[in-house]
C-alpha positions as CSV (number, residue, x, y, z in Angstrom):
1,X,151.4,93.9,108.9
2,X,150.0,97.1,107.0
3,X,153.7,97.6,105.9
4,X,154.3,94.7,104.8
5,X,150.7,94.9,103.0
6,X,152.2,98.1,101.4
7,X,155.3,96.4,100.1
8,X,153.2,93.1,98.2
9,X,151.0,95.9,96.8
10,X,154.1,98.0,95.1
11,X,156.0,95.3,94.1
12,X,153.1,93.0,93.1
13,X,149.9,95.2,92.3
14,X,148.1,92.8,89.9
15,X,148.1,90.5,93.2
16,X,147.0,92.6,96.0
17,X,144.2,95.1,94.1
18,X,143.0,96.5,97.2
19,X,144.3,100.3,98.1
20,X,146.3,100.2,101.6
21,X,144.5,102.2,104.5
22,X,144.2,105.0,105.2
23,X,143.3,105.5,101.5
24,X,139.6,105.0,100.7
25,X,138.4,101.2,100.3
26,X,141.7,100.3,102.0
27,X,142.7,97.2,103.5
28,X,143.8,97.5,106.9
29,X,144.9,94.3,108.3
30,X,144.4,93.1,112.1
31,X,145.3,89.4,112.2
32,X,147.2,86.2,110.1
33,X,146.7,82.9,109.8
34,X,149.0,79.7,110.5
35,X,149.5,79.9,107.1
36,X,150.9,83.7,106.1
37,X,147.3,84.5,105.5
38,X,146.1,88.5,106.3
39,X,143.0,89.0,107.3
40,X,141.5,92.8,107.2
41,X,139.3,95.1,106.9
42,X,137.8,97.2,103.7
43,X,138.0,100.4,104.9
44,X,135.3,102.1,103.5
45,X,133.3,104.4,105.2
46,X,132.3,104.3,108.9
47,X,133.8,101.7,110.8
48,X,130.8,100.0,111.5
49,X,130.2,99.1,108.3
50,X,133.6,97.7,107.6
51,X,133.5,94.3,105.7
52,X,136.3,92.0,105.6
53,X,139.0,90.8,103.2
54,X,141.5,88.1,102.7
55,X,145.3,88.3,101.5
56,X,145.8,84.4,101.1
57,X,149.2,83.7,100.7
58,X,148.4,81.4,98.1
59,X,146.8,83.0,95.6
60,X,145.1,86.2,94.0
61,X,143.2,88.6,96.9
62,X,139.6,88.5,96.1
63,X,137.3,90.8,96.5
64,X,136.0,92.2,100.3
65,X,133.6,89.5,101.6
66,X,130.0,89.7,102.2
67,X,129.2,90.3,105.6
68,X,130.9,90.9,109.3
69,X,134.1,88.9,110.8
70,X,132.2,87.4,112.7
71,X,129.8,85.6,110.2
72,X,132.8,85.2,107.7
73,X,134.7,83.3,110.6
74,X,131.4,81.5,111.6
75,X,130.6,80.3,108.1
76,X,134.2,79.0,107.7
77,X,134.2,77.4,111.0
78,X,131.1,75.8,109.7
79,X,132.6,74.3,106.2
80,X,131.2,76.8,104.6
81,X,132.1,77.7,100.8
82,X,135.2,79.2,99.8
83,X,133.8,82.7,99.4
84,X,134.2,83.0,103.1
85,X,137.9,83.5,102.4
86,X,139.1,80.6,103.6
87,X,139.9,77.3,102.8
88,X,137.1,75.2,103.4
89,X,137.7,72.1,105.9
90,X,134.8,70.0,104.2
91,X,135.6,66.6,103.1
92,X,137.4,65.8,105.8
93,X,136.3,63.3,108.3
94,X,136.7,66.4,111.3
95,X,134.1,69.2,112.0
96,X,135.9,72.3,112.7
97,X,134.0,73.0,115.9
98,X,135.2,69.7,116.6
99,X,139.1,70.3,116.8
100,X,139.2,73.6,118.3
101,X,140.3,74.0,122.0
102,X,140.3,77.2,123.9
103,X,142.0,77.2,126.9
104,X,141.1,80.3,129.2
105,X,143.8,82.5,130.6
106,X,144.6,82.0,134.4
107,X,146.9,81.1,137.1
108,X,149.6,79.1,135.7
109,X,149.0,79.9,132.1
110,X,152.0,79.6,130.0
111,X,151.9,82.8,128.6
């Protein structure tokens, strides 16, 4: 994913504004949506302090997001306004927290 990150940035820098890692403020991605969506962290200073970004697919990366992942996927699970990076899923006639399913990993698991 960082390689590919790398590429979109060099052949496409007025899209993806954000430095790769390891460089300073660098985005470092660690998961992707359905959609093609990369999901990262702004590598800025100790890791603890790490706030997250979003390469949408879509359109222009914005800047790194307020906050942990955990509150950015929280508030977006929750409908919450676009600036948590994602699309949100108010409007609809479905909750997010409605339509998820987790099914935990056991005996006979398909994976």
């Amino acid at each position: 994913m960082l390689d590919g990150y790398r590429r979109l940035r060099a052949a496409h820098p007025q899209y993806h504004p954000m430095p790769a890692w390891p460089e300073p403020g660098g985005f470092l991605p660690f998961a992707s949506t359905i959609d093609g969506d990369q999901i990262g962290w702004c590598a800025d200073g100790p890791p603890e302090t790490w706030c997250v970004a979003v390469n949408p697919r879509h359109c222009e990366q914005g800047p790194p997001l307020p906050g942990d992942f955990t509150t950015t996927l929280l508030t977006w699970l929750r409908g919450g306004p676009a600036e948590s990076g994602f699309p949100g899923l108010t409007g609809r006639d479905l909750h997010p927290l409605d339509v998820i399913f987790f099914e935990p990993f056991g005996p006979g698991a398909p994976w």
